[in-house]
N, C-alpha and C positions, 0 to 999 in steps of 0.2 A: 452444385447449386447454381454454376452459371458464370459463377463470379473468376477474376483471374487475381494469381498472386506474384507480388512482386516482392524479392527477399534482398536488402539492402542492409547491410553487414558494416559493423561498427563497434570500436571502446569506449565505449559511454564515461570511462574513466580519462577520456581525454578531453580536453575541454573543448575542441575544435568539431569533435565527432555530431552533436547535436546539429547544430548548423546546417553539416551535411547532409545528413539523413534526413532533415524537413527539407533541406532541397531537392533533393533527390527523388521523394518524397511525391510535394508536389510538379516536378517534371513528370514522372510518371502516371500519374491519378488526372491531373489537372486540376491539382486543386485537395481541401485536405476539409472534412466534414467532423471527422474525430482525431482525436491522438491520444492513446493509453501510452502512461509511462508507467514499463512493468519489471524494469531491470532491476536488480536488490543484492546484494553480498554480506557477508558477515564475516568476522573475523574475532572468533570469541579471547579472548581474555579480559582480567581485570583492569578498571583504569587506572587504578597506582600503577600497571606493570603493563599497560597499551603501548606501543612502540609510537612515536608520531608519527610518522609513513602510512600507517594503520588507518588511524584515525583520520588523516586527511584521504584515505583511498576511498572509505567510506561514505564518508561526505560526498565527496565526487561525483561515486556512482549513485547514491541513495535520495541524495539532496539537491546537489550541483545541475547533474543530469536531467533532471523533472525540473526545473527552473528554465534551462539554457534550451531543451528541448519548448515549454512553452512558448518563452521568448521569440526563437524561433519560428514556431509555427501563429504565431500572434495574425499575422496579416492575411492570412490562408484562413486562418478561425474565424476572424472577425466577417470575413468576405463572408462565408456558407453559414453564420450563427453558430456556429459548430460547440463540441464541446472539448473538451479536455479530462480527463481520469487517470487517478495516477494511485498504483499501488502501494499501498504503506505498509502496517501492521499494528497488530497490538500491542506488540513493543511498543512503539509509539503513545502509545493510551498509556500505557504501565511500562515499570523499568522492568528491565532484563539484566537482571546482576551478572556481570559474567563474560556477557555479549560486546564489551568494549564498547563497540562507538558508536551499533546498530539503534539501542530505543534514540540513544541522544539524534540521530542524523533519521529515523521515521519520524521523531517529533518534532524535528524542524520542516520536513514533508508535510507534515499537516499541517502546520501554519505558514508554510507557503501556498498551498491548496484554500485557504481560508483567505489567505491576501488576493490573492490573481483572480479567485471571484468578485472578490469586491473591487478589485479595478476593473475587469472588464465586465461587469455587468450590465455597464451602458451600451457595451460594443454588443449586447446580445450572445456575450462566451460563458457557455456554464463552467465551472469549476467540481469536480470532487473527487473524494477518497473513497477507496475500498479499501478496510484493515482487514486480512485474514488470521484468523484464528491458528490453529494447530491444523496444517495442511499436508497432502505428501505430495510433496517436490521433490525436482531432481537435487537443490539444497539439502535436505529431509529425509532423501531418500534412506541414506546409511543409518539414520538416526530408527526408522520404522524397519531395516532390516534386523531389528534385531528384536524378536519375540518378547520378550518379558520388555524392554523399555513400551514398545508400544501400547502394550496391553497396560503399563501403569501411566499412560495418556490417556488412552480412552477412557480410563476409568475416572478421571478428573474432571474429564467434559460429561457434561449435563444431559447431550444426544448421544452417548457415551460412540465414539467414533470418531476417526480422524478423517477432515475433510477432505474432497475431491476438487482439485482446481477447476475439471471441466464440468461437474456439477453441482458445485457450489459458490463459486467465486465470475464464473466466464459469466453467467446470466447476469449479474450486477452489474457486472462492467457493460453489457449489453445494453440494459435497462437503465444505464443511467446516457449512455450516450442516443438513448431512442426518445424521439418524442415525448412518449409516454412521460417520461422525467422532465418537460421543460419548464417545470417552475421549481424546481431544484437546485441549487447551489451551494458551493462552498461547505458542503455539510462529509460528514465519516459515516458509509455503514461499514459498522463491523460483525463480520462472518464468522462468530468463535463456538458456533456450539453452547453458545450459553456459559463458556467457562470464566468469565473476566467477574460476573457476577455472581461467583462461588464464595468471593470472602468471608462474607459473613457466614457460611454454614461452616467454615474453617475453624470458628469459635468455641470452645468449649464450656455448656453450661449457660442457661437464658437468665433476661432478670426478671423479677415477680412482674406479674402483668399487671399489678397498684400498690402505690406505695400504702402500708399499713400506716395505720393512726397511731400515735401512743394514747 
C-alpha cells in the first residue's frame, strides 16, 4: 500500500519500556497521529489462591502499560490532535471467575480510558476502548484447537461464531482513530457477537405479562 513499517521491540512489563518505544517511535515517523495499546496477558487462577507476582504482572502489562504508553505519547498526540485506543475486553465489562487478575486490571483500563479523555479533550486527544468479545488469538489459540470446546462457544454467541481480530476488531480500531470518529471519546465498543447480552435468555421460565386482579 506504499506505506513503510518500522518494528520496535519491547516488555511492556517493564516500566521503563513505554517511554522508549514512544520515543523511538516518534524518532522514527516524526511525530505520532495514533497510538493503539494492544498488549494483554492472562494468568488464570482464583483470587483466594492468585500468587501476588501474578497479580501485579498483570496490572503492568494490561493496566500500567496503556497509562505509561499514553503519558508518554501525550506531547506527540497533542501536537497532531491525534488519538489514542487501547484494547480491553469484556472481562472488563463483566467478571471472569477464574481469570485472577485479568477483568480486575481490563476494568481499571476502561476507566483509565474514560479519565485521559476527559483530560485531554481540551488538548484535541480522543481517548477510547475496543472490548473484544470471544476472539481467536494467538492467546485462544489452544483454547479453539480443541473441537467440542469451540463449538460450545459458538453456540453461546448470538452470530453463533468466534471472532476474527483482522475482521472484526482491526476496523474499529481503525474507525475510531480516523476522522470519521472525531466527535467520539472516552467511550467502549464492544465486539462480542451479541453474547454479554444473553443473560436474561439464561432464565428459566417468564412472568405473566399483568398482574391479575383478585
Amino acid at each position: 500500500m506504499g506505506g513503510s513499517v518500522v518494528a520496535i521491540n519491547g516488555d511492556l512489563s517493564e516500566a521503563s519500556t513505554p517511554a522508549r518505544l514512544v520515543e523511538q517511535a516518534v524518532a522514527a515517523m516524526g511525530g505520532l497521529d495514533a497510538v493503539v495499546s494492544n498488549a494483554g496477558v492472562s494468568r488464570p487462577s482464583t483470587l483466594a489462591k492468585l500468587a501476588l507476582e501474578d497479580w501485579d504482572y498483570l496490572f503492568a502489562v494490561n493496566a500500567r502499560a496503556p497509562w505509561l504508553l499514553a503519558k508518554a505519547a501525550y506531547s506527540a498526540l497533542r501536537e497532531s490532535r491525534g488519538s489514542f485506543v487501547s484494547i480491553a475486553s469484556m472481562s472488563g465489562v463483566q467478571p471472569y471467575p477464574g481469570m485472577g487478575a485479568y477483568s480486575p486490571s481490563k476494568a481499571a483500563l476502561l476507566m483509565l480510558v474514560r479519565t485521559l479523555a476527559q483530560e485531554w479533550a481540551a488538548d484535541g486527544i480522543r481517548v477510547n476502548a475496543v472490548s473484544p468479545g470471544l476472539i481467536h488469538t494467538s492467546l485462544t489459540a489452544q483454547v479453539y484447537a480443541d473441537a467440542p470446546t469451540k463449538a460450545a462457544r459458538e453456540a453461546l454467541v448470538p452470530l453463533h461464531r468466534i471472532g476474527d481480530p483482522d475482521a472484526d476488531i482491526a476496523g474499529l480500531v481503525a474507525f475510531l482513530i480516523n476522522s470519521d470518529a472525531g466527535y467520539i471519546t472516552g467511550q467502549n465498543l464492544l465486539a462480542d457477537g451479541g453474547l454479554m447480552d444473553t443473560v436474561h435468555s439464561l432464565i428459566p421460565g417468564r412472568p405473566a405479562s399483568e398482574r391479575k386482579q383478585p
